[in-house]
N, C-alpha and C positions, 0 to 999 in steps of 0.2 A: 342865391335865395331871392327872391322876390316877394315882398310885403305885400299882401292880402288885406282888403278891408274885413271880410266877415267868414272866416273859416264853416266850410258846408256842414261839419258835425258838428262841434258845438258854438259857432254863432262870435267867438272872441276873435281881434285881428290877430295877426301870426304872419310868418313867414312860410313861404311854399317852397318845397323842397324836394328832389329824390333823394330816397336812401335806400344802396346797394347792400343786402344781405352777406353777396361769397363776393368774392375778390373778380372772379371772372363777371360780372353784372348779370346777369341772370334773371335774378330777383332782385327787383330795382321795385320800389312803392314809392307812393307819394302822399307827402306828409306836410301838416303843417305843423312848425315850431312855436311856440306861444312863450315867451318871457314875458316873466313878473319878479315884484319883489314881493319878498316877505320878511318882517323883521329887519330890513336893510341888506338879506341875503339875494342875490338874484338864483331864481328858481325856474326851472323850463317843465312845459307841457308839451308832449304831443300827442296830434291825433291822425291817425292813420287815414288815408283817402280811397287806397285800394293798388294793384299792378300798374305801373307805368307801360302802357302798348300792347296791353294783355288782358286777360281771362282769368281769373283768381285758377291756379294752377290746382292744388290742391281740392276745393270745391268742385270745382267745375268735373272732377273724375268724379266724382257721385252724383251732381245734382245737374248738370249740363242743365244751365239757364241764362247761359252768357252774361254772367256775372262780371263783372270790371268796375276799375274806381268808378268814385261819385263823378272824377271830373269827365269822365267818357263813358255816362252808361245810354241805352238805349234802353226806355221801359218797356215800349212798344215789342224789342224782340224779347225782354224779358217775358212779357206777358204772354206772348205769344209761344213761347218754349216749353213755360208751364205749364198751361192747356192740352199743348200737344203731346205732354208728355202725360196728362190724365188720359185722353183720350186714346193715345197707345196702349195704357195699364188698363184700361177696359176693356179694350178689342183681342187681347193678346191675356186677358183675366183665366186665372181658372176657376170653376163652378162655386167652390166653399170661395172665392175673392170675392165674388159680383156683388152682395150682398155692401158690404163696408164701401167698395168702388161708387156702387151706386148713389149710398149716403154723399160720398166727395162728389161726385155731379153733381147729384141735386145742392148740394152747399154753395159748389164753386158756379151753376148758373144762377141760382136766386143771386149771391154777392156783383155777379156780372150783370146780372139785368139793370139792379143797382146802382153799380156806377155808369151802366149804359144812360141814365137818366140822368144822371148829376152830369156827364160829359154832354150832352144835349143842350141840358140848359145852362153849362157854362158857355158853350158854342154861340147860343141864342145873345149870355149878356156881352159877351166879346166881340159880335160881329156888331151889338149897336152901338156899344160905347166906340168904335174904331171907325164908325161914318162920321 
């Protein structure tokens, strides 16, 4: 175990941990342990991080978005997964779909123009404050 200043979900220190599901490791996640006391009793939290070297197995059969702990995620292909996978459900739509599909486009570009703008002018105040 290894002590953590600030555990990624909720914010308390803890200790960093795997913990194996079956016997054969398999399912190995990664966890922080949080001890406290209460009353004079000592009491334990945790909170889960996600697969150790993996892809949330489970998940990942339905919603394929490359899903993985907080401590190894890639937004970037997350983002990109989910996209891909609207615009497959569009191209590949049948006639009574395109109607609902098209509402999720128009949703998911207005939200992406969106942050295409907040990601711009965070670019702008990051590259001044770094000269």
């Amino acid at each position: 175990m290894a002590k953590i200043e600030k555990c990624p979900r909720c914010g308390s220190p803890g200790y960093l941990e795997t913990h194996c599901t079956d016997r054969e490791g398999r399912y190995c996640y990664w966890r922080v342990v949080h001890i406290y006391k209460v009353a004079g009793k000592t009491r334990r939290k945790v909170c889960y991080l996600g697969p150790v070297g993996r892809d949330y197995f489970y998940v990942e059969k339905v919603h394929k978005l490359a899903l993985t702990s907080i401590l190894q995620q890639d937004i970037s292909k997350i983002v990109y997964n989910a996209v891909s996978k609207l615009i497959d459900a569009a191209r590949s739509s049948k006639t009574e779909d395109k109607p609902r599909i098209l509402e999720e486009i128009k949703k998911v570009r207005k939200i992406m123009e969106q942050l295409i703008i907040e990601l711009k002018e965070i670019e702008k105040e990051t590259a001044t404050t770094n000269i």
